[in-house]
N, C-alpha and C positions, 0 to 999 in steps of 0.2 A: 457420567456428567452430561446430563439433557440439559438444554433450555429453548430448543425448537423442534416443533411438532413434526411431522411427518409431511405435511404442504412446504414448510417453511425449510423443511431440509432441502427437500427438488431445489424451491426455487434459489437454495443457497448455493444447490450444484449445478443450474442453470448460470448462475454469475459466475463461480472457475472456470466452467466451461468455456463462458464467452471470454474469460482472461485470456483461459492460454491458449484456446482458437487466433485471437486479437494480438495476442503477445507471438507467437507462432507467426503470423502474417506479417511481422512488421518487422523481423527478424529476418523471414524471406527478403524482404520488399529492399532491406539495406544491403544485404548480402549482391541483389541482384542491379543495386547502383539506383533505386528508383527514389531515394531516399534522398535530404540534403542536407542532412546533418547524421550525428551519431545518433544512437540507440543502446536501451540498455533491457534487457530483461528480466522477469519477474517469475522465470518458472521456479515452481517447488516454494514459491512465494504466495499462491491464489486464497491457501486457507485464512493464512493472517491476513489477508488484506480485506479478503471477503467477510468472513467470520468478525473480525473487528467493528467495520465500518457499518457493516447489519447489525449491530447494536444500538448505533445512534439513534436519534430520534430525530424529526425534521428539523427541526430548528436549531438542533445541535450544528459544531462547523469542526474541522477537520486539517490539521495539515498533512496531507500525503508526502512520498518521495518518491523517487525514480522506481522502486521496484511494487510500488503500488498501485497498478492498472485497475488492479478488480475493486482497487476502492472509489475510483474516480470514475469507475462504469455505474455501481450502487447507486452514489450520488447524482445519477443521473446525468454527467458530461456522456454525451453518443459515440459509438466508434465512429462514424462521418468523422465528426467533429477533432475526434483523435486521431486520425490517419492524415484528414488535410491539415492535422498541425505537423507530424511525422515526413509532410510532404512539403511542407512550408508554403502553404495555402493560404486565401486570402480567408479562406471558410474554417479554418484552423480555431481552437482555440486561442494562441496568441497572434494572430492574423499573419502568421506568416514571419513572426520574430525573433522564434525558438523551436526550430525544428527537429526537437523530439520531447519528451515528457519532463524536462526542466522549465522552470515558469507556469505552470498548467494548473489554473486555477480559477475559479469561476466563482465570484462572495453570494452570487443570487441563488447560487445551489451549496452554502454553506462550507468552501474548498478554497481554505488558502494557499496561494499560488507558492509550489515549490522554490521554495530557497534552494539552490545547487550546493552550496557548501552547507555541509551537517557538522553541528546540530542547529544550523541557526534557525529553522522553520519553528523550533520549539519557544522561541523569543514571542513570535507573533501570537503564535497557539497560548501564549499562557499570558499574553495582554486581554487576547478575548477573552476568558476565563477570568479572569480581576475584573473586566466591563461586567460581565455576568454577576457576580458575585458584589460589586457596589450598587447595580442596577434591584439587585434581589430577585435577578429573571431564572429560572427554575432549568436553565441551560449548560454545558458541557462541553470544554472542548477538548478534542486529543490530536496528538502529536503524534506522528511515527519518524523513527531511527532508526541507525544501525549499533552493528555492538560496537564498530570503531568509534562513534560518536561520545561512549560514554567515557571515553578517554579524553575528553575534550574540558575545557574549564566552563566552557559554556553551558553544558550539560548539566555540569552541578553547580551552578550559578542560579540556573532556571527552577531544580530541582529544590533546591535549598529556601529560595522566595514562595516557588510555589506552597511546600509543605508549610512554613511560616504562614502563610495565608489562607494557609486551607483551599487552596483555591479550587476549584469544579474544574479540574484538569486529569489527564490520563493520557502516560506515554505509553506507548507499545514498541518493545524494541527489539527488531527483528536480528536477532542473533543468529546470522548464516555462517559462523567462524571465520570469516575473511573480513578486513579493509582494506580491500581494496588487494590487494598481492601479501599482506599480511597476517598471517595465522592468528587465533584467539589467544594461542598459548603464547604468543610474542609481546598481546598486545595488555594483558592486564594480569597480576599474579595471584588470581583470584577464581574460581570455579563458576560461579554466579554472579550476571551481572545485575541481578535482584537486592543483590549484598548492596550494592552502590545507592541503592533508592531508598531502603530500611535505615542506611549509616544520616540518612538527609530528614530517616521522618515520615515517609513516603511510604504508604501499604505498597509489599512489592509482592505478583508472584512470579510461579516460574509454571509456563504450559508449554506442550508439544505442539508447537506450530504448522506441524504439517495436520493435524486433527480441529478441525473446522469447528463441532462440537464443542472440544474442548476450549476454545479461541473465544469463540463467543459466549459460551457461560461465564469464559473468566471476564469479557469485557466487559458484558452484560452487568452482572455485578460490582464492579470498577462504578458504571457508568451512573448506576442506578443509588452507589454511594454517596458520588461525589455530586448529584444532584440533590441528593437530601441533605450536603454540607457537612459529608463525613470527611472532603478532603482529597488531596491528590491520590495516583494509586501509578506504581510502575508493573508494565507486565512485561516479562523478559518472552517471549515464544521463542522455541530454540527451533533452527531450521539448517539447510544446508541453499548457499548458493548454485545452482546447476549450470549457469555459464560463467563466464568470466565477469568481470566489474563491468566493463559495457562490451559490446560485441568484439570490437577490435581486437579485444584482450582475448588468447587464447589460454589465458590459464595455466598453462602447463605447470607451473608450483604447487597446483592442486595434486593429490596422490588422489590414482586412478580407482582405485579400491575405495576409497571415500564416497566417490560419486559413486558408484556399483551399490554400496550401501545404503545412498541415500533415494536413488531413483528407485530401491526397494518397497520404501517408504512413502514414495507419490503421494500430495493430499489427493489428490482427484483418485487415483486407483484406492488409496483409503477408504474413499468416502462412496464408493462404487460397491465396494466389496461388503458396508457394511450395508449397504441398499441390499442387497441379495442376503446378506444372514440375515436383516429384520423383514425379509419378504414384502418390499416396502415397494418397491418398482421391477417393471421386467425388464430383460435385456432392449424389448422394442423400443422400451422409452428412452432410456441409454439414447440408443443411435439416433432416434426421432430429436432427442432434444440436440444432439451434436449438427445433425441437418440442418437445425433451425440455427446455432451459434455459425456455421457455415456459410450461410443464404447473410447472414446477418453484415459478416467480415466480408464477403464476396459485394453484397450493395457499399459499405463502408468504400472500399477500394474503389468502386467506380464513382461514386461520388467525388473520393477526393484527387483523382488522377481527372474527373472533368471540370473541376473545379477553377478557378482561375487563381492566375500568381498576384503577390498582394502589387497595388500601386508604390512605383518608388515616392513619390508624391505626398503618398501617408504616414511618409517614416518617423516624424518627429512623436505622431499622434497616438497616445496613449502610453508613453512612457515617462517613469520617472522624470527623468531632467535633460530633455532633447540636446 
């Protein structure tokens, strides 16, 4: 399953790279106190988020979540700009009012600003998508999740209007087996949560979310459906969480062997490995590009540690309802 050329693979493994470089530093940065609020990470997460969101098209918009860094780097928000929100900067994406990747959203780059509680980011994503589709504008929006989300009434609330409408929408719902300290097996009695979007109407598949490739032919297609007015589409990508729900959480509910198995499977070592069977890249470019995602997070960090703290002064401004 191809739908990007051999440039567009690099530069698909240049965005993981700088994920979980960026994810990786910012997981340091809280461990070490430099941080002011929580954090959550995205590793074993960079294929879906990358592969997905390199589907869209400019004018398309997007709701992220918390384990989706490498979607919010695509669309062009800068690690600067993510580290002094991580550091609760004035130079932040929310200037200093959600210090870490909840709230992070920017409309001039197509990124509706995370909802914290899941699924409700899919409310807003499938209003744009009705503007789209009464407008008659040639546009798409998607939504990512988790799989505890689909347990939610909201979920199939959204799902249920959307397919009724046909609307130019696509969820991707990243099925890591956990909500949160809760197993997959606990949480629905059901094998696929693909099953859940077909019972609604809803083209659903099911892709290996750690295979980049695979992620983005199936979005790709989703995408390029639901713009010609074929209709929603669910894509379940199955994946494994590699830390805990946000840092603090040490996981330990996780069986040890689980993880053994899944950092087997690394998209990035995937997507490495297959660099080398299609003779595609050498090992120098490997390291070259890792130097450059390095150099990239090392300015990120100095910017936002010289960055200034926001004005108490400014607190009412720009929020909802001061």
């Amino acid at each position: 399953m191809r739908s990007l050329s051999d440039e567009e693979l690099i530069q698909v493994y240049e965005w993981m790279k700088l994920t979980r470089v960026l994810d990786d530093r910012i997981v340091s940065l809280w461990k070490q106190g430099r941080g002011v609020g929580s954090t959550f990470s995205g590793r074993g997460h960079e294929a879906i988020a990358v592969g997905a969101s390199y589907a869209l098209g400019p004018d398309d918009v997007v709701a992220p979540m918390h384990r989706d860094l490498g979607c919010y780097l695509v669309r062009g928000i800068t690690p600067r700009r993510i580290l002094a929100n991580q550091l609760g900067r004035a130079t932040g994406v929310t200037q200093g009012r959600d210090a870490n990747l909840h709230g992070i959203g920017d409309l001039s780059l197509g990124i509706i600003g995370f909802v914290s509680h899941l699924p409700q980011s899919m409310s807003p994503a499938l209003g744009a998508a009705m503007a789209f589709l009464y407008r008659e504008e040639p546009r798409v929006s998607m939504a990512f999740v988790g799989d505890g989300s689909s347990s939610t009434g909201l979920f199939h609330e959204v799902l249920n209007l959307a397919a009724v409408q046909r609307a130019p929408f696509v969820v991707v719902v990243e099925n890591n087996r956990y909500a949160y300290s809760t197993p997959l097996h606990q949480q629905m009695a059901i094998d696929d949560i693909a099953d859940r979007g077909q019972a609604h109407g809803v083209a659903a598949e099911i892709v290996d979310g750690n295979d980049v490739e695979a992620v983005h032919a199936v979005t790709a297609e989703a995408i390029a459906r639901a713009r010609s007015g074929g209709g929603p589409s669910l894509i379940e990508c199955k994946t494994m969480r590699m830390h805990g729900h946000a840092i603090h959480d040490g996981a330990e509910y996780v069986p040890a062997e689980l993880l053994v198995e899944w950092e087997r499977r690394d998209p990035i070592a995937h997507l490495e490995k297959i660099f080398f069977e299609r003779d595609i890249v050498e090992e120098a470019l490997i390291e070259e590009i890792g130097q450059k995602c390095r150099r990239i997070v090392d300015d990120a960090v100095e910017y936002a540690e010289s960055s200034s703290w926001p004005d108490p002064a400014s607190l009412e401004e720009g929020v909802y309802a001061p």
